[in-house]
VOPAGU-2260 file (C-alpha; in pm, 1 decimal, decimal comma):
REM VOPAGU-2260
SITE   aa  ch    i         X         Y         Z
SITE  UNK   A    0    6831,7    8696,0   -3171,4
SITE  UNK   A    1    7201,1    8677,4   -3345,5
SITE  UNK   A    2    7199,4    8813,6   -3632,4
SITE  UNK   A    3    6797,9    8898,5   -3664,8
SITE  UNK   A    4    6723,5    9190,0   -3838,1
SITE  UNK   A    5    6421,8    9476,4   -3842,4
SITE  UNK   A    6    6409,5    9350,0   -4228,9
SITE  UNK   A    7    6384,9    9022,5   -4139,8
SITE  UNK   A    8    6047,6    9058,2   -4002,1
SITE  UNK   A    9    5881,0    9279,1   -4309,5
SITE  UNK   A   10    5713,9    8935,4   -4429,0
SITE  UNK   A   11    5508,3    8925,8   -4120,3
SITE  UNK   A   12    5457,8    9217,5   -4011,8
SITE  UNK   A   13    5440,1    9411,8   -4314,4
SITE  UNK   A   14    5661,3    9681,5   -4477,5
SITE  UNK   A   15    5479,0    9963,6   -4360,0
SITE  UNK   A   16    5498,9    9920,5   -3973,3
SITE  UNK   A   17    5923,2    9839,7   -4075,7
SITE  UNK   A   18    5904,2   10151,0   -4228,1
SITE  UNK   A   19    5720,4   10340,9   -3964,8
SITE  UNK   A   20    5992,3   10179,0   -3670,8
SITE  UNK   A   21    6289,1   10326,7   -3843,6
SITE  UNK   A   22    6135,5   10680,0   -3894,3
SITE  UNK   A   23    6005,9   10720,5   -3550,2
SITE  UNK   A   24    6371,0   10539,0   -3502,7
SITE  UNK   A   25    6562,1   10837,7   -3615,4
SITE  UNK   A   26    6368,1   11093,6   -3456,3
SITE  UNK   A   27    6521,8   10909,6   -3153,4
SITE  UNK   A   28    6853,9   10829,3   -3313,8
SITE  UNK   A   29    7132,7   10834,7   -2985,3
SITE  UNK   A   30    6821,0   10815,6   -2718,1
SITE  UNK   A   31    6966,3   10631,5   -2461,1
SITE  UNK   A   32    6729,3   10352,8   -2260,1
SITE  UNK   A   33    6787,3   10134,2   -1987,8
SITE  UNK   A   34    6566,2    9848,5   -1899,3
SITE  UNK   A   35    6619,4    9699,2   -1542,7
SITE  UNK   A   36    6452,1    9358,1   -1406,8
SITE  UNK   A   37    6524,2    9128,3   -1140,7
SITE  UNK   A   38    6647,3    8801,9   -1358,5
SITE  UNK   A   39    6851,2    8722,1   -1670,4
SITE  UNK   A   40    6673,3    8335,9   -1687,6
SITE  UNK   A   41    6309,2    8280,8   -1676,6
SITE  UNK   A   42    6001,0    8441,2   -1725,6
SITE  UNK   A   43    5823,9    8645,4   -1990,7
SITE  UNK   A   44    5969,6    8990,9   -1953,6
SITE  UNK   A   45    6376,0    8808,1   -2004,2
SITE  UNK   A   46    6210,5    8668,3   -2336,7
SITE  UNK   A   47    6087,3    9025,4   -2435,6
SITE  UNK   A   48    6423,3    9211,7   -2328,6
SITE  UNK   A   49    6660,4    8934,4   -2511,3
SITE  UNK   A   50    6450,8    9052,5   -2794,1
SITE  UNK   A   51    6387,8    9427,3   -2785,2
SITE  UNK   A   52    6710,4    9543,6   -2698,3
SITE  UNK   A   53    6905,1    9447,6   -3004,5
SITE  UNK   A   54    6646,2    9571,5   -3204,7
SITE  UNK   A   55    6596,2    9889,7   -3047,4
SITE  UNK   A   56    6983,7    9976,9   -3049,5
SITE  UNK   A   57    6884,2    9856,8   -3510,4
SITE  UNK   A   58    6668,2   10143,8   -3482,2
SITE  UNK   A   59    6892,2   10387,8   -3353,9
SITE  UNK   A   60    6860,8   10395,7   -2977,9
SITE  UNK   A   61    7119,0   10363,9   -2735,7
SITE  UNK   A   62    6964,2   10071,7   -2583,7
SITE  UNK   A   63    7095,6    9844,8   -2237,5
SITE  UNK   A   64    6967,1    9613,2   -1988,1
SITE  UNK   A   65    7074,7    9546,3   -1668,8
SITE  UNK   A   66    6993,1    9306,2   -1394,0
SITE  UNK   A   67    6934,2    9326,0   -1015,7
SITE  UNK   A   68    7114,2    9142,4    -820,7
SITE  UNK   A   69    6908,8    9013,2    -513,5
SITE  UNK   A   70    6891,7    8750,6    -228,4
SITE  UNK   A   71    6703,8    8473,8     -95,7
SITE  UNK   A   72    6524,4    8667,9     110,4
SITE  UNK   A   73    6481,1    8973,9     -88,5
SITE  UNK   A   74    6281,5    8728,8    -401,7
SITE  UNK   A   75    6099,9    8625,2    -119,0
SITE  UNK   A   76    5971,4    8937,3     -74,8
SITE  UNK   A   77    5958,2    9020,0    -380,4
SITE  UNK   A   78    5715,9    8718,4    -427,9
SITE  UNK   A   79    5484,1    8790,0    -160,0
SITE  UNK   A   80    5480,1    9114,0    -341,9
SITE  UNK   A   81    5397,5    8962,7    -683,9
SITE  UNK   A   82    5112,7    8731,9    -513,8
SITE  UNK   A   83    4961,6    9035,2    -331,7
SITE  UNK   A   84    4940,6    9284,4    -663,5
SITE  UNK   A   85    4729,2    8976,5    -767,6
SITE  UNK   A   86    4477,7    8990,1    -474,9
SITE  UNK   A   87    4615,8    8727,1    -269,5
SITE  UNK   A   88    4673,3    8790,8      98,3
SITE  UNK   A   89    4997,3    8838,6     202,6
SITE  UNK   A   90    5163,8    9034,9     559,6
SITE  UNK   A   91    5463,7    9221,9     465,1
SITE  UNK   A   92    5650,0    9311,9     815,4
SITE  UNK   A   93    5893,8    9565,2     844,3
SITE  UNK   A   94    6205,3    9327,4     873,0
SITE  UNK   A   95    6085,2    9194,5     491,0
SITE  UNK   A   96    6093,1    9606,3     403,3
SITE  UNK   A   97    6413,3    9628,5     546,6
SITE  UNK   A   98    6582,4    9317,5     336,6
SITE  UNK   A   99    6375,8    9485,6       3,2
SITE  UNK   A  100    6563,9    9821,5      71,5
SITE  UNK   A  101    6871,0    9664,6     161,4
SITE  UNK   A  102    6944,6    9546,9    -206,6
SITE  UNK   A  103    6765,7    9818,3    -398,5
SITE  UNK   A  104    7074,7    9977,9    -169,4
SITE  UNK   A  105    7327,3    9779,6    -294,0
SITE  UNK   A  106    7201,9    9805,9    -640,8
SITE  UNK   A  107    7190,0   10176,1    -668,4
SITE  UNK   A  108    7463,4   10161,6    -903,1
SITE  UNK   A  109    7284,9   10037,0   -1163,9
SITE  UNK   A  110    7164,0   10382,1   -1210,9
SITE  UNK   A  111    7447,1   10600,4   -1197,7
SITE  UNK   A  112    7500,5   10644,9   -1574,3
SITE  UNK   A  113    7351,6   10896,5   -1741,9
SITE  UNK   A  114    7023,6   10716,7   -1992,0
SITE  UNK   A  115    6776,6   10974,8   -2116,3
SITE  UNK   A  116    6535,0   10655,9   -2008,0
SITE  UNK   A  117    6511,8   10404,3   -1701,0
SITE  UNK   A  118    6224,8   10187,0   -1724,6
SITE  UNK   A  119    6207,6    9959,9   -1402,5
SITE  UNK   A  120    6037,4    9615,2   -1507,5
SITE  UNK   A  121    5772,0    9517,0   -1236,0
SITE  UNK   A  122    5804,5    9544,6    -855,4
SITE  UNK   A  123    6173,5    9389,9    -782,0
SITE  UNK   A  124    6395,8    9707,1    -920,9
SITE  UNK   A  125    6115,1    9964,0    -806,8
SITE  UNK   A  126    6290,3   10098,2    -477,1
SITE  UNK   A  127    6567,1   10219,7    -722,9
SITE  UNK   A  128    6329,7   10503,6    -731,9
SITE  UNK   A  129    6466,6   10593,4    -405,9
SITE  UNK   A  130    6801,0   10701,2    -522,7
SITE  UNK   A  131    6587,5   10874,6    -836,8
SITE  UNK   A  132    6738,2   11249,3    -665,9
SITE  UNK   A  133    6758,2   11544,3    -961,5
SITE  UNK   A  134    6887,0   11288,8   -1229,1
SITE  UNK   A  135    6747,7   11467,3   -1582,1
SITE  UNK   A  136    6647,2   11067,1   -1665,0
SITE  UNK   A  137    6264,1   10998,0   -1752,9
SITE  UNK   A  138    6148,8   10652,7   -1488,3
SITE  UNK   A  139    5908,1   10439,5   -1630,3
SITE  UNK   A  140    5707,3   10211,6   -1443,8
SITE  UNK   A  141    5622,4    9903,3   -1626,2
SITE  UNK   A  142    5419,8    9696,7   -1455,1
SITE  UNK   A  143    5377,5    9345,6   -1611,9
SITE  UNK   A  144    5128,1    9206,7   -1350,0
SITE  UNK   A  145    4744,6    9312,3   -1332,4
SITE  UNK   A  146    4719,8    9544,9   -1018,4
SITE  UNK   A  147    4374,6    9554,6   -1021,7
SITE  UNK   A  148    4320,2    9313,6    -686,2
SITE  UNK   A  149    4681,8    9453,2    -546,4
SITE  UNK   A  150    4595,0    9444,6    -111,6
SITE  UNK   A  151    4674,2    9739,0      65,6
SITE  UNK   A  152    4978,2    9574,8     239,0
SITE  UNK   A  153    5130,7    9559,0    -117,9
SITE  UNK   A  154    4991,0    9879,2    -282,5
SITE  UNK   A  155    5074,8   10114,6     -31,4
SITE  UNK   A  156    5426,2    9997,3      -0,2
SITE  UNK   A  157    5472,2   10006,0    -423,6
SITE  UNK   A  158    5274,9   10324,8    -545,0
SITE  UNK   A  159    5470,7   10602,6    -359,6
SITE  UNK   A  160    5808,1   10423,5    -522,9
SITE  UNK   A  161    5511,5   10402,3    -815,9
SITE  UNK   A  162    5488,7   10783,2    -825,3
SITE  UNK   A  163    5817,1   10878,0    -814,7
SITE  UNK   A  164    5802,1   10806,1   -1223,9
SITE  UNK   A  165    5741,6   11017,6   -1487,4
SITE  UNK   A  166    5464,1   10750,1   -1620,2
SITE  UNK   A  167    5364,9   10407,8   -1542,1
SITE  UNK   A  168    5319,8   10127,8   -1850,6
SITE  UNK   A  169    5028,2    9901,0   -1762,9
SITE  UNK   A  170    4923,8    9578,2   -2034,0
SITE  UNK   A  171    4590,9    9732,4   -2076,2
SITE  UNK   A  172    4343,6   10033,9   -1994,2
SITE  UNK   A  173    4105,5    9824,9   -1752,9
SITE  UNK   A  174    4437,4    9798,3   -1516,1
SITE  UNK   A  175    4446,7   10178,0   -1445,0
SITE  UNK   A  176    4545,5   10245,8   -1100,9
SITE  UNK   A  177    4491,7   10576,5    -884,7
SITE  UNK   A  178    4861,5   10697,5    -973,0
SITE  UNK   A  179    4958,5   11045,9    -980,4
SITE  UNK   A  180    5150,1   11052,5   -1301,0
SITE  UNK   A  181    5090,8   10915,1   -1698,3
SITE  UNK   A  182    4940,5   10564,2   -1715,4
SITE  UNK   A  183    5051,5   10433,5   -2092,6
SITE  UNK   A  184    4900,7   10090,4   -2198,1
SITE  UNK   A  185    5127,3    9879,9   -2402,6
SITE  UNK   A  186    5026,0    9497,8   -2397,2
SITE  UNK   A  187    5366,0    9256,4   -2421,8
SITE  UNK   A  188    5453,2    9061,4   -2753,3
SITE  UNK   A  189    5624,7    8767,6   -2900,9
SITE  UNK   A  190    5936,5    8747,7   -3092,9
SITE  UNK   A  191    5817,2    8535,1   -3434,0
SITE  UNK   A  192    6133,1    8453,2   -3543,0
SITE  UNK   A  193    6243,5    8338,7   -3199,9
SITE  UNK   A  194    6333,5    7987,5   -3046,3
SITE  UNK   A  195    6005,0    7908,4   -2945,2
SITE  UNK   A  196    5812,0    8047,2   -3234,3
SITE  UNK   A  197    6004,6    8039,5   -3522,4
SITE  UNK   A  198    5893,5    7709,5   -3758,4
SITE  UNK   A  199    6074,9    7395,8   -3682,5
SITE  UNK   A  200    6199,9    7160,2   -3922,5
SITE  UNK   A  201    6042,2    6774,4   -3933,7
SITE  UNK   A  202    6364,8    6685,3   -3796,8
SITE  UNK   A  203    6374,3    6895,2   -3534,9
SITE  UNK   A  204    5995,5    6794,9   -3455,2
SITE  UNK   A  205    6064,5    6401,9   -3411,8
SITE  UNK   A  206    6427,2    6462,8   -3253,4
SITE  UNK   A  207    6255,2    6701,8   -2936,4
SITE  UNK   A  208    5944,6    6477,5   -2903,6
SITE  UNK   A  209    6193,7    6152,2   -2919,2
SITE  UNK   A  210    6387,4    6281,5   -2667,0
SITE  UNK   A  211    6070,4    6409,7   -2419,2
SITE  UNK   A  212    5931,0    6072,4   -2483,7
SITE  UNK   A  213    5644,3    6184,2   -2616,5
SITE  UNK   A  214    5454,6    5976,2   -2944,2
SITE  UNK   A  215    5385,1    6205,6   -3206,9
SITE  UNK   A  216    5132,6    5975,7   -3367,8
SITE  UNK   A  217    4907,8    5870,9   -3027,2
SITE  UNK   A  218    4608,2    5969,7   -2883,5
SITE  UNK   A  219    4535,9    6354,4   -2864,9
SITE  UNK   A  220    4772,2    6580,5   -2632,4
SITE  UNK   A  221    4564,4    6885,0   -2360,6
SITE  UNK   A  222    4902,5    7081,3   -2321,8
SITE  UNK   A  223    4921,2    7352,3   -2064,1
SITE  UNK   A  224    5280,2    7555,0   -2088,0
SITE  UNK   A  225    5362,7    7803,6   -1766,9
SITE  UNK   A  226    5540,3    7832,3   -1494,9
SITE  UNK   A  227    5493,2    7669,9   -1179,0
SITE  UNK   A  228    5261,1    7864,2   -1004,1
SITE  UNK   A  229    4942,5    7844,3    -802,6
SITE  UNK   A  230    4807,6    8134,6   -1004,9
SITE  UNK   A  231    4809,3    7875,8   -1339,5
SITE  UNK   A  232    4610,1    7645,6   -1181,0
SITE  UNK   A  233    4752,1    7333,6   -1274,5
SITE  UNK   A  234    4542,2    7157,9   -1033,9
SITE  UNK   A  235    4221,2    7256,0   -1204,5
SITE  UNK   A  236    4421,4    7148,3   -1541,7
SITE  UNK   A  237    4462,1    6803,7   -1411,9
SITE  UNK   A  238    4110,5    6771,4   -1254,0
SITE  UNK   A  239    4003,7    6905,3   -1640,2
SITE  UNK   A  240    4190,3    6672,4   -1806,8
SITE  UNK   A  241    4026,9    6340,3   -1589,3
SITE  UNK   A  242    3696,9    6482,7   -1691,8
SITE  UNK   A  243    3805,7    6493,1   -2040,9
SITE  UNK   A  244    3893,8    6130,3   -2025,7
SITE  UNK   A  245    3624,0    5967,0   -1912,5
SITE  UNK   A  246    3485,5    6022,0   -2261,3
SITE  UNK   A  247    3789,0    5973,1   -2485,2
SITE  UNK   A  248    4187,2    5896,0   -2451,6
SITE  UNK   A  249    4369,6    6133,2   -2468,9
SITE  UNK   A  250    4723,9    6297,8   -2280,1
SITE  UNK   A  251    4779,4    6514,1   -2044,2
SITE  UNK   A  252    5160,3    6719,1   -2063,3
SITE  UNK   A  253    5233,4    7025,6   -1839,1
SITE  UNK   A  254    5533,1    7222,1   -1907,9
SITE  UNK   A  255    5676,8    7470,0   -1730,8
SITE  UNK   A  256    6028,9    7599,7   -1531,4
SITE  UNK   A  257    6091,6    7857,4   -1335,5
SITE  UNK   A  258    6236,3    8196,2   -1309,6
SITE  UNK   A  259    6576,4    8266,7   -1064,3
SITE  UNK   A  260    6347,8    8512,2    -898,2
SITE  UNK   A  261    6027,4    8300,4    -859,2
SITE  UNK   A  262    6135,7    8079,9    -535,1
SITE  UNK   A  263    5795,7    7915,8    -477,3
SITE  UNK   A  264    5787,6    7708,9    -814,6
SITE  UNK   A  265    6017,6    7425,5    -702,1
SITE  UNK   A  266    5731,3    7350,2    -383,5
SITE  UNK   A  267    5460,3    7383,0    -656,1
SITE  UNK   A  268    5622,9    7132,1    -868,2
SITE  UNK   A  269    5661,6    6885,6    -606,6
SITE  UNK   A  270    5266,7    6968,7    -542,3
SITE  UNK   A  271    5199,5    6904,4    -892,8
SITE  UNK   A  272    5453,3    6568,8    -955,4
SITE  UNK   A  273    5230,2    6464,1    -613,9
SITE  UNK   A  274    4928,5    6507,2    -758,4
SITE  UNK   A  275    4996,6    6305,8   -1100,5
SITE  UNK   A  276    5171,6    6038,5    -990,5
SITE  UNK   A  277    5126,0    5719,3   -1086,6
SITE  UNK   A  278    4934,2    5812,4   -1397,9
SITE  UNK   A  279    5006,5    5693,1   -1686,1
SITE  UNK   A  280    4849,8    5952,6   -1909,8
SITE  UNK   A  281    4990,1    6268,8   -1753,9
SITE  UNK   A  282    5358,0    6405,3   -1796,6
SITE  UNK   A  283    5524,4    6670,5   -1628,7
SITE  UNK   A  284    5820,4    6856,1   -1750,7
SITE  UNK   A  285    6042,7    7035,6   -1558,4
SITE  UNK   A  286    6196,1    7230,3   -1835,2
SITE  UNK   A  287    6510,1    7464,5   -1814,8
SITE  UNK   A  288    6514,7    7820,0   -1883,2
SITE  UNK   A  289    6657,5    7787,9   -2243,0
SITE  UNK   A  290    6414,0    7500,0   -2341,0
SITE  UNK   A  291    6274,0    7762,5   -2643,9
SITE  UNK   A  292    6258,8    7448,5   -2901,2
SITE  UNK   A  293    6121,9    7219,8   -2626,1
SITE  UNK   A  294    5807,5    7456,1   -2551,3
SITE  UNK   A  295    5771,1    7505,0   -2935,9
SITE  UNK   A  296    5747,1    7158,5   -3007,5
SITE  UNK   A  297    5555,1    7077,0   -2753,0
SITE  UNK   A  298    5288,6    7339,3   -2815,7
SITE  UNK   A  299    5311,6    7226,2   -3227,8
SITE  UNK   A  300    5204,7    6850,1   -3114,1
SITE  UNK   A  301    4934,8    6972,0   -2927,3
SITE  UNK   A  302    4568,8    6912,7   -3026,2
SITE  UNK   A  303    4459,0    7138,4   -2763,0
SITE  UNK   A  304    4638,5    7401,9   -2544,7
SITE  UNK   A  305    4460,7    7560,5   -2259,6
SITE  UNK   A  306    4568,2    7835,5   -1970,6
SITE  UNK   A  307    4392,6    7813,1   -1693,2
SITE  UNK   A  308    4477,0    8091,9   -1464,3
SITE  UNK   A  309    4352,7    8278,3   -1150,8
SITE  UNK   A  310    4471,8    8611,2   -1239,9
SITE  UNK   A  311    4681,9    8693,4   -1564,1
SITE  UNK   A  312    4862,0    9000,7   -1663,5
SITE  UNK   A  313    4864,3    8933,9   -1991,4
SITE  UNK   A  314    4922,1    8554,4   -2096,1
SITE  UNK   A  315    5251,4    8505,5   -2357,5
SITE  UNK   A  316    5190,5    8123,4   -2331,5
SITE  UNK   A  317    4846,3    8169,2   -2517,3
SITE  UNK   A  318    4997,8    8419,6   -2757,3
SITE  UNK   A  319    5261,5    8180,2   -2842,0
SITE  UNK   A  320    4958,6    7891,4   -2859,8
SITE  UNK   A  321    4757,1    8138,5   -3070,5
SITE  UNK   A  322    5019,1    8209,3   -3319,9
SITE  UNK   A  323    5095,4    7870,3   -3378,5
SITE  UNK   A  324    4759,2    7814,9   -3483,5
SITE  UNK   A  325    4632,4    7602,8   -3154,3
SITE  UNK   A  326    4293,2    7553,4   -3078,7
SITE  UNK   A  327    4335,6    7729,3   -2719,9
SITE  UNK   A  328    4099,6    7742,0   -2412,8
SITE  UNK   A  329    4159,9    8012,5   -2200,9
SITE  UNK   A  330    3972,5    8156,8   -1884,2
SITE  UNK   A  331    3880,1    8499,6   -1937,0
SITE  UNK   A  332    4109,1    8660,0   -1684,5
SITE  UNK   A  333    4310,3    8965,3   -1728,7
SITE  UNK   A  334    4485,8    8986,9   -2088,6
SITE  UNK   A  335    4411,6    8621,5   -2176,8
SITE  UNK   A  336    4000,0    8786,4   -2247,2
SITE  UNK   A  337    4151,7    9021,6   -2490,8
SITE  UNK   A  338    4337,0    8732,9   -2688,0
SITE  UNK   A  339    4139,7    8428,9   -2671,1
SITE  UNK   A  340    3772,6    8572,0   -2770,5
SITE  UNK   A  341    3572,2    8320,7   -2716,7
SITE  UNK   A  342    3412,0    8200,4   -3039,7
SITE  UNK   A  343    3632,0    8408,1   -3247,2
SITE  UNK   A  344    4002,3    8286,5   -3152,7
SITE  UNK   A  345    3943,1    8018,3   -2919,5
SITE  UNK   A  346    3731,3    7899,9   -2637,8
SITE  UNK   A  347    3668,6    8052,6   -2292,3
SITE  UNK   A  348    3603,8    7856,6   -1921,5
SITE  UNK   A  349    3581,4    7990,4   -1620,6
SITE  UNK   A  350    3510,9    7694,7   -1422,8
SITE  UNK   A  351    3689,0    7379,7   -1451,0
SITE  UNK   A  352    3362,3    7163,1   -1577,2
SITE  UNK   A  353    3384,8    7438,9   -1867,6
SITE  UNK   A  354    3719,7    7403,2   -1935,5
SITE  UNK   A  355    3673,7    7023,9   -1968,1
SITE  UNK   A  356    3399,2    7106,6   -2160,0
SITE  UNK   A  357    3545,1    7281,5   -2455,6
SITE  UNK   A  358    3847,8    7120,1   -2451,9
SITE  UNK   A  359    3614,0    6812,0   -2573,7
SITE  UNK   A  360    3436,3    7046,0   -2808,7
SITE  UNK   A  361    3779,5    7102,7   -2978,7
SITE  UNK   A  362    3869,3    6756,4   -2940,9
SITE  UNK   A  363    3517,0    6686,3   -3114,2
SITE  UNK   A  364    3490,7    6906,7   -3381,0
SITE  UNK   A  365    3865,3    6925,4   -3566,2
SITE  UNK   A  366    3744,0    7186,4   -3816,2
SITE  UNK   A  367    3614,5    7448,8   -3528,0
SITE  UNK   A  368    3957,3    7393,3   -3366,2
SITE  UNK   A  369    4116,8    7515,5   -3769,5
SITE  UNK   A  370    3913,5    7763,5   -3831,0
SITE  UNK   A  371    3929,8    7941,2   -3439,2
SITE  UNK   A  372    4374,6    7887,6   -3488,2
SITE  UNK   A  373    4362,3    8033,8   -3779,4
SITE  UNK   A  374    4169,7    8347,1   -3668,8
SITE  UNK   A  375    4408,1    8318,9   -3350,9
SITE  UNK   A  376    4701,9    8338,6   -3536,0
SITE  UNK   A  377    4631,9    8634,8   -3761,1
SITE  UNK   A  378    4480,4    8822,1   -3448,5
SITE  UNK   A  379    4799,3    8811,7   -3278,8
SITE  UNK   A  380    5032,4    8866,7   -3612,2
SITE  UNK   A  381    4812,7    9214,4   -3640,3
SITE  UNK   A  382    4906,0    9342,6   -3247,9
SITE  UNK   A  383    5116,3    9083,2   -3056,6
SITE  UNK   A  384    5441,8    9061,1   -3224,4
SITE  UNK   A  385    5784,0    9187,8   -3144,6
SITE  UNK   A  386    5764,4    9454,1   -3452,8
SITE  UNK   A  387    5434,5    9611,7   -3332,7
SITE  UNK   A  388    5580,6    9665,9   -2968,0
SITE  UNK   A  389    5875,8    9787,1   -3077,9
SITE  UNK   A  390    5665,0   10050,2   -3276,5
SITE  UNK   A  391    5439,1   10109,9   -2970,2
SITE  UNK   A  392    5766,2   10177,7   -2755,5
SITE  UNK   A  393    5897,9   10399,5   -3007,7
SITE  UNK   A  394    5584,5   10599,8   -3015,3
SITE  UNK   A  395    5568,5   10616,4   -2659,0
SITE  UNK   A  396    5956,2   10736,7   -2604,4
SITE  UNK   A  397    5847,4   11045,6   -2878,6
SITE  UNK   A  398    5573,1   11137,9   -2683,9
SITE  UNK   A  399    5787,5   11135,6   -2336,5
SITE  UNK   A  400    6037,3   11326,2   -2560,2
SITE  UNK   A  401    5803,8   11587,7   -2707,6
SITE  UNK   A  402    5612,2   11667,3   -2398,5
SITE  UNK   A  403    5980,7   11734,2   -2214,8
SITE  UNK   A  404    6084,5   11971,2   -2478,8
């Protein structure tokens, strides 16, 4: 983000929503905002903050972030946590409580300034909410997972700290929860100008796919970029991709990393690397945090991309696949439904005989696969870049304001 500016973005988004930002901007001008998560490496919400911040503090606010410092065993809570909000069951025991409060206790410091706004990204910072006291600061929940299948073991230990907010900021209305303050719905964005979606040069191109090892010219690449994690299914993406290929060649690449507070992705991995080994046609990369250019090349030699997913909050990976143009496949879970429509910006599957399916439809019919990236990309340049969120946060901070005065 060095040296990116609001203006910088006008050609894409438009010169009215610039102009709108920095109006709403000034209302705000000195507001002071402080956005704590759990890592500075990995993981969607990182990629948002490294790219909101700076240009929230452009459009007048007094804008921070800060970062909670945790241990093993407090991510590993904090995990269980994250796999529960999504439905899957988990027993959280009273020692595991103890080890959560522990360093939400040795964190409290985080909060002792003096911001006008805390927002507290997802469940890792959310027992700062404990040390909340009569602090004149406005909380705000976000919550970047779908809590619609949260178990009781997880919801009933998150939504008192839930409730101790002024509001909570959910991806979408259908993820409403029985919360006793605001629910706002602000779905997450992409940075176009960023490392992994700005346009690369031909250079760059045949110097990242060189070094991956990857032809540029061969048979057709199924691409599937996420993290390491049960909940992406790369098992049914593998089992997919041998369907595909009994009727044509083609590659299989999965791409993915992990996050610092994400300690089940390295087991995953070694699950996945299992699974695939000894064929030929499938490569997995174990990519590192700042591997931007990697995952945008990668997702530019694709002829398909898919996301195959259990449960989604939202689905940046098929955002970024979308912008780019990709003929994506997508199953219609959480916010990936409101992205890839199926038939309008890409192709849905539930199952993984579907997702074989229409990944062979794409493969099939090149000109469905242009027209359905090309609908893709202009749906998300409308609602699901960095500009457009920073306007939806802005509008959101004047409401908080103008209902406190």
């Amino acid at each position: 983000m060095k040296g990116i500016k609001l203006s910088d973005y006008e050609e894409t988004a438009g010169s009215a929503v610039i102009e709108e930002i920095m109006a709403l901007g000034e209302r705000l001008r000195g507001y002071s905002i402080l956005h704590i998560n759990s890592t500075a490496v990995g993981g969607g919400v990182v990629e948002i903050l490294h790219s909101l911040v700076p240009l929230m503090r452009e459009a007048g606010l007094d804008a921070a972030w800060s970062v909670l410092k945790g241990t093993a065993e407090f991510f590993h809570v904090t995990k269980l946590f994250h796999n529960g909000l999504h439905g899957q069951p988990v027993s959280i025991t009273g020692e595991m409580l103890k080890a959560y409060s522990e360093v939400t206790h040795n964190n409290r410091e985080i909060i002792a300034g003096d911001a006008h706004c805390i927002v507290l990204h997802d469940q890792q910072p959310l027992g700062l909410t404990a040390y909340r006291g009569d602090t004149k600061s406005r909380w705000l929940w976000y919550c970047h997972i779908d809590p619609r299948f949260a178990v009781k073991e997880v919801w009933y230990v998150l939504a008192p700290r839930a409730a101790v907010c002024d509001a909570a900021i959910l991806h979408l209305p259908e993820y409403a929860r029985d919360l006793p303050v605001l629910q706002y719905f602000m779905p997450p964005s992409i940075d176009p100008l960023s490392e992994k979606n700005r346009e690369v040069t031909p250079e760059e191109y045949s110097s990242v796919l060189n070094k991956l090892g990857i032809d540029p010219e061969g048979p057709p690449v199924i691409l599937q970029v996420s993290r390491f994690d049960r909940l992406k299914d790369p098992v049914g993406v593998v089992e997919a991709f041998r369907l595909v290929r009994e009727i044509r060649d083609c590659r299989l690449i999965l791409a993915g990393g992990s996050a610092d507070d994400d300690p089940e992705g390295a087991s995953v991995l070694a699950e996945v690397l299992a699974l695939t080994e000894n064929d030929p046609d499938i490569k997995v990369l174990s990519l590192t945090p700042d591997a931007d250019l990697e995952i945008n090349v990668l997702q530019r030699r694709a002829d398909v991309i898919i996301q195959k997913s259990f449960r989604e909050g939202f689905g940046l990976t098929a955002t970024e696949a979308l912008w780019k143009g990709k003929p994506t496949v997508a199953t219609p879970t959480g916010g990936l439904k409101h992205q890839v429509i199926d038939g309008v910006t890409g192709l849905s599957a539930r199952t993984t005989g579907e997702a074989a399916a229409q990944i062979e439809r794409f493969l099939a019919q090149p000109e469905l696969g242009r027209r359905l990236g090309g609908a893709g990309r202009e749906y998300v340049r409308q609602r699901y870049i960095l500009p457009v969120y920073l306007l939806n946060w802005l509008r959101l901070l004047n409401l908080l304001e103008g209902q406190r005065r």
